[in-house]
ROVEX-413097 format. One record per residue (C-alpha): residue number from 1; residue in one letter; x, y, z. Coordinates in steps of 0.1 Angstrom, whole numbers, plus 5000, padded with zeros to 4 digits. Each point is the difference from the previous one (the first is absolute). Example, Ala and Ser with C-alpha at 12.3 -4.5 7.8 and 13.67 -1.06 7.14 Angstrom:
<recs>
REC:1:A:5123:4955:5078
REC:2:S:5014:5034:4993
</recs>
This chain:
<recs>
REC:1:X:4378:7048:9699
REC:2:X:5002:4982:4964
REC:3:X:4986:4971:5010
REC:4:X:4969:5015:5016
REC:5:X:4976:5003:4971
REC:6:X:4979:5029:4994
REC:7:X:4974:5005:5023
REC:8:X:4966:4986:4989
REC:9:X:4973:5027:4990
REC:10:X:5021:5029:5012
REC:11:X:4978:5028:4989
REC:12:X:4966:4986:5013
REC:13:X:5014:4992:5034
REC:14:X:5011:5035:5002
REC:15:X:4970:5012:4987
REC:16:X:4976:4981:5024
REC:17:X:5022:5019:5026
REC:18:X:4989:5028:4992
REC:19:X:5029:5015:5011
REC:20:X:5002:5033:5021
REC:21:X:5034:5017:4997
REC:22:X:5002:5006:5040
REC:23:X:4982:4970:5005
REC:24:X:5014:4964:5024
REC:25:X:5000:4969:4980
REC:26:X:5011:4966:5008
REC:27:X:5016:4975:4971
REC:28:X:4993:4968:5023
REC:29:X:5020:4977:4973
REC:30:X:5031:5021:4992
REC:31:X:5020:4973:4979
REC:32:X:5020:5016:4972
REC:33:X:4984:5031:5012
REC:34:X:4987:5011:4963
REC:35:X:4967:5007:5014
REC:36:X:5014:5024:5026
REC:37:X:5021:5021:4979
REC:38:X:4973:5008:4982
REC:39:X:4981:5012:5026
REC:40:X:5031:5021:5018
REC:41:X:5001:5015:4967
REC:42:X:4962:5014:5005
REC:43:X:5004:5011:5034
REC:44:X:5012:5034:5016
REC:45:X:5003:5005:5037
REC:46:X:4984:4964:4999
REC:47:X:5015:4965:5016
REC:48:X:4998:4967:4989
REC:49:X:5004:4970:5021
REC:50:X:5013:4970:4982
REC:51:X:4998:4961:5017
REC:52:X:5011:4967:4992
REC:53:X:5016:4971:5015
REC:54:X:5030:4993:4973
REC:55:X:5035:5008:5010
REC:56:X:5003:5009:4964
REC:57:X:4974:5028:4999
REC:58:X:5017:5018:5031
REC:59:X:5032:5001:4977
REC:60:X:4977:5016:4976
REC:61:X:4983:5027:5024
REC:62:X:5034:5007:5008
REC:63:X:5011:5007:4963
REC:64:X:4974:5024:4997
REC:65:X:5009:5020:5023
REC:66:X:4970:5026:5005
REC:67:X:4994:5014:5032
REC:68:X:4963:5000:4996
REC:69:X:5003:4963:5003
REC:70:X:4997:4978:5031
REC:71:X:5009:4965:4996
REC:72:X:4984:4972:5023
REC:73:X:5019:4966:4996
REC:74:X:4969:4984:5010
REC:75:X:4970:4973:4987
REC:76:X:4968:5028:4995
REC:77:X:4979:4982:5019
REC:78:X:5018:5023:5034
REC:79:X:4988:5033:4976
REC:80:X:4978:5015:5031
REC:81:X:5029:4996:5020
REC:82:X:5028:5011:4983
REC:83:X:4985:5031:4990
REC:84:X:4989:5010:5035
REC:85:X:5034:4995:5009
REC:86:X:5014:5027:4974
REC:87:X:4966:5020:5010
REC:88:X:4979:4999:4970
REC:89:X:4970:4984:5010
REC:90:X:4979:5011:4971
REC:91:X:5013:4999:4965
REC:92:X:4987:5013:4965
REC:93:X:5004:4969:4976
REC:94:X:5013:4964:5005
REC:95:X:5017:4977:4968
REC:96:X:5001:4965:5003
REC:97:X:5012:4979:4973
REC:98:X:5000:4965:5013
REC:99:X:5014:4971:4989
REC:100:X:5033:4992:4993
REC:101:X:5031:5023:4983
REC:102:X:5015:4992:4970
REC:103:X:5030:5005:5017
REC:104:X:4995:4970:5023
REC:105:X:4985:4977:4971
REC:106:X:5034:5007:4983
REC:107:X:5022:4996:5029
REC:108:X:5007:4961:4997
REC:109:X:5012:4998:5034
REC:110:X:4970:5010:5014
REC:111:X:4981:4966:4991
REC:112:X:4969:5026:4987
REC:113:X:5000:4986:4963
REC:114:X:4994:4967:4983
REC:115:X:5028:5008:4975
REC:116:X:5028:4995:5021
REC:117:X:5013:4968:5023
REC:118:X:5007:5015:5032
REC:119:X:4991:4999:5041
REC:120:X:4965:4998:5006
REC:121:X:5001:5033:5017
REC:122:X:4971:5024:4986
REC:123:X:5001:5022:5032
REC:124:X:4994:5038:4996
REC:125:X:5017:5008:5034
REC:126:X:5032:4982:4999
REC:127:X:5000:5004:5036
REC:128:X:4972:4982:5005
REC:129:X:4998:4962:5010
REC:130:X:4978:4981:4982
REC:131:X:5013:4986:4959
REC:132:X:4980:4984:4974
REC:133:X:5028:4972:5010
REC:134:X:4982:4995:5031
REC:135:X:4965:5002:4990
REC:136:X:5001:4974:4975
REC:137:X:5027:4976:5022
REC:138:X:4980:5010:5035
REC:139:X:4961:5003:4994
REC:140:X:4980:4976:5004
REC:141:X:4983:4981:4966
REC:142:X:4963:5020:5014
REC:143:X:5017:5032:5000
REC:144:X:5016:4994:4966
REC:145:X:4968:4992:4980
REC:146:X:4985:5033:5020
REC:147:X:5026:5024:4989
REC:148:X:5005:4982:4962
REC:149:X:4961:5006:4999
REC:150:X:4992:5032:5016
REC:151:X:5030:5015:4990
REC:152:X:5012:4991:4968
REC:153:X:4964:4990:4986
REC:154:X:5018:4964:4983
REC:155:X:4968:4974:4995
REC:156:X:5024:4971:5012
REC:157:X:5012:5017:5031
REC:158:X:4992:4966:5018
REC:159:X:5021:4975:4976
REC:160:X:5027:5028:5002
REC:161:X:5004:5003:5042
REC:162:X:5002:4960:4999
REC:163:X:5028:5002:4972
REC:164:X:5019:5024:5023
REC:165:X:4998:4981:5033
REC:166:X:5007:4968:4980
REC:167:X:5029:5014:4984
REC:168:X:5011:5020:5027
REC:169:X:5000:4962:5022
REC:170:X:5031:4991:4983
REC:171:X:5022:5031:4999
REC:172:X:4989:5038:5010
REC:173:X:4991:5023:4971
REC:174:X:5028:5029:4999
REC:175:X:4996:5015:4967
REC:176:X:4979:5013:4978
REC:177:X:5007:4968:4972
REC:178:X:4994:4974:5029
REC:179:X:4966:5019:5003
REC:180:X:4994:4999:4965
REC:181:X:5010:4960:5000
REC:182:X:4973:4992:5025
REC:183:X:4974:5014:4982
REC:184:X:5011:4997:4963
REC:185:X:4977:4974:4989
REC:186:X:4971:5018:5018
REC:187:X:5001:5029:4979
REC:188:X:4977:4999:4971
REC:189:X:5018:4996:4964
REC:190:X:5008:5032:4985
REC:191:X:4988:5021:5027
REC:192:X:5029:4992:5021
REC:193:X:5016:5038:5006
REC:194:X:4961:5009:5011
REC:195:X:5001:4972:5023
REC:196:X:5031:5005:5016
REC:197:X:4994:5037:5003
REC:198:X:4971:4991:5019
REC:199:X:5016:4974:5020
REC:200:X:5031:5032:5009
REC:201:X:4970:5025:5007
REC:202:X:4981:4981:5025
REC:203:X:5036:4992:5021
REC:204:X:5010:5043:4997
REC:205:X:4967:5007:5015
REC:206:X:5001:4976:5025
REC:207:X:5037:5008:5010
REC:208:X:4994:5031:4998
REC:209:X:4963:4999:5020
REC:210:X:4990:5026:4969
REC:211:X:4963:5001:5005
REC:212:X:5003:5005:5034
REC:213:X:5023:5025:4997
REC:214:X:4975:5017:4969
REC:215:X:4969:4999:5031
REC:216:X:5020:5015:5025
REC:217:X:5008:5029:4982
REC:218:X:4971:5005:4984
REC:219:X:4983:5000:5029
REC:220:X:5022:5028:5015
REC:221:X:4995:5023:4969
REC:222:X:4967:5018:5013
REC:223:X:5016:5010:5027
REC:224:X:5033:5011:4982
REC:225:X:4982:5019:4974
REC:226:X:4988:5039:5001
REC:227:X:4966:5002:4989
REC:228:X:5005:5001:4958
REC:229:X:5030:4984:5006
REC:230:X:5005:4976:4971
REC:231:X:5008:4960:5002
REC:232:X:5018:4993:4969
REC:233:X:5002:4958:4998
REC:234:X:5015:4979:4973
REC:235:X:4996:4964:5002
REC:236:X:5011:4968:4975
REC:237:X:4982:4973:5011
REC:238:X:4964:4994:5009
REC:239:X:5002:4991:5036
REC:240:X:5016:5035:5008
REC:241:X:4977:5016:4977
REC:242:X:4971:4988:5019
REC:243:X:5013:5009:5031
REC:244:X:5003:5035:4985
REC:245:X:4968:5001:4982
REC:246:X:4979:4989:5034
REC:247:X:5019:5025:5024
REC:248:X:4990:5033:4974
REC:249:X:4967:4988:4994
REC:250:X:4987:4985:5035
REC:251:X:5024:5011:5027
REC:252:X:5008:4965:5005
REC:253:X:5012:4970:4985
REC:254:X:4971:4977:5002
REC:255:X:4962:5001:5004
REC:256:X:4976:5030:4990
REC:257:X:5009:5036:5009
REC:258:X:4985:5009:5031
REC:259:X:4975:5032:5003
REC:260:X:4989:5026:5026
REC:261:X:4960:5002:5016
REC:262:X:4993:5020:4968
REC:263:X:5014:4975:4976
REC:264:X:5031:5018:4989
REC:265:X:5028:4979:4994
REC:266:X:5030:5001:5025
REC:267:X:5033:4997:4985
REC:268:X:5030:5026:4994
REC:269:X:5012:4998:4968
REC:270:X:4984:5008:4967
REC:271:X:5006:4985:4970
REC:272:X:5015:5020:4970
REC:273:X:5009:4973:4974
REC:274:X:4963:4984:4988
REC:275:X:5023:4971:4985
REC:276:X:5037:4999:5005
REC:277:X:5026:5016:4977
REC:278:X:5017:4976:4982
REC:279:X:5036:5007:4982
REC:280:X:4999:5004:4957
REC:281:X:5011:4976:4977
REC:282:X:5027:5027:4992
REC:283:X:5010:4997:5039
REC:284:X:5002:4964:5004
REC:285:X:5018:4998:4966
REC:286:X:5027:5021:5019
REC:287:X:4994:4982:5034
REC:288:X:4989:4968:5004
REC:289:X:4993:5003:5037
REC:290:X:4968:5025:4989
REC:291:X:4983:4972:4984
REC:292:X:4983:4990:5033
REC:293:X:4997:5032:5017
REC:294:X:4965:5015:5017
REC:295:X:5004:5030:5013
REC:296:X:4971:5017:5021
REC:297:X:4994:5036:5016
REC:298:X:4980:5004:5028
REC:299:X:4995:5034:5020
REC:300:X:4994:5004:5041
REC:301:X:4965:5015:5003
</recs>
């Protein structure tokens, strides 16, 4: 557990839970498991379910050792039918906090962190197939300047898919400082560590399919959720965070919220947060992963 760093706004996650002591709640990003202790401390008679992909975070599950805890070593966008299957089809509270562990940034192995030469591997699920490896060796040059655009939000996303298929034409890109080679002298002067953190985001999201992963279970959550059931959603980047912010306020992730024959407006959730919570200086002093964090509540109506 030492190298999973504290969780990130620990009290106001809990707090936009609003816990009830014999209440079901569901910790869809389990990690280190800091958040979920916390809330297995609050809890009486109640269960938590805790989910995530990572090999790593089952070990942890495992070292708590609470029987009030159910651990699903699965991606939370199957949250609808995992809990069917251990029959709790409606739940109290749900906690995301999306994004990636510290853990796994700090893990050079795992290819997550710009720090470090290693594999391009950046996959959540080490089961699964697809490797930042073969994104960046395997898509085509289109593909690259979509995801260096959409996904990591870089202003020369172009320039940088050629530089990849051009380097890539004379020997495949393994590791994370072959990556960094191709696009060196693309990255602007003295912003570089931006850039390439950019450049790392846009290939975990795409190997990971992130968004889509963020839509699907979002879009399960009215269903999952007892009416005042509390969604509790912390996000560090803005594409997530406007996935979040359009689901809780519209019912949907694009367009204008729909509305009945009498012009009441259809959709499931209510906001709680008017403006997300964002972590103290103190916190981020004493966490550096808080610095980007948004968290919003939203309640089932």
């Amino acid at each position: 557990m030492s190298n999973y760093h504290e969780p990130v706004l620990l009290q106001a996650c809990i707090d936009g839970l609003n816990l009830q002591p014999g209440g079901t709640y569901v910790d869809i990003t389990f990690g280190g498991g800091g958040h979920s202790r916390e809330i297995l401390r609050q809890l009486d008679g109640g269960r938590l379910f805790g989910f995530d992909q990572d090999a790593d975070a089952k070990e942890n599950a495992q070292a708590i050792g609470d029987p009030r805890l159910t651990f699903v070593a699965s991606n939370f966008r199957n949250i609808k039918r995992y809990l069917r299957l251990y029959k709790a089809d409606q739940v109290d509270g749900i906690l995301a906090d999306l994004g990636i562990s510290s853990h796994q940034i700090d893990t050079p192995e795992r290819g997550f962190s710009t720090r470090f030469d290693a594999d391009l591997d950046m996959r959540m699920n080490q089961q699964a197939d697809r490797t930042a490896r073969d994104v960046v060796n395997e898509y085509s040059e289109a593909d690259l300047h979509r995801i260096l655009g959409m996904y990591g939000e870089i202003t020369n996303a172009r320039t940088a898919a050629s530089a990849l298929v051009s380097a890539r034409s004379n020997r495949p890109l393994k590791t994370i400082n072959d990556l960094k080679n191709a696009l060196q002298r693309f990255a602007p002067r003295g912003k570089e560590n931006k850039y390439f953190a950019q450049v790392f985001q846009a290939l975990r999201i795409e190997v990971n399919e992130e968004l889509q992963a963020l839509e699907e279970f979002l879009a399960q959550v009215p269903d999952i959720l007892k009416p005042g059931g509390r969604l509790v959603v912390m996000s560090y980047h803005s594409l997530e965070d406007r996935l979040v912010k359009n689901f809780i306020n519209k019912g949907k992730f694009q367009g204008e919220v729909e509305k009945d024959l009498f012009g009441n407006e259809l959709k499931p959730l209510r906001s709680i947060t008017r403006k997300p919570i964002e972590a103290t200086p103190d916190e981020i002093s004493r966490n550096s992963r808080a610095r980007s964090a948004k968290l919003r509540i939203a309640e089932k109506i």
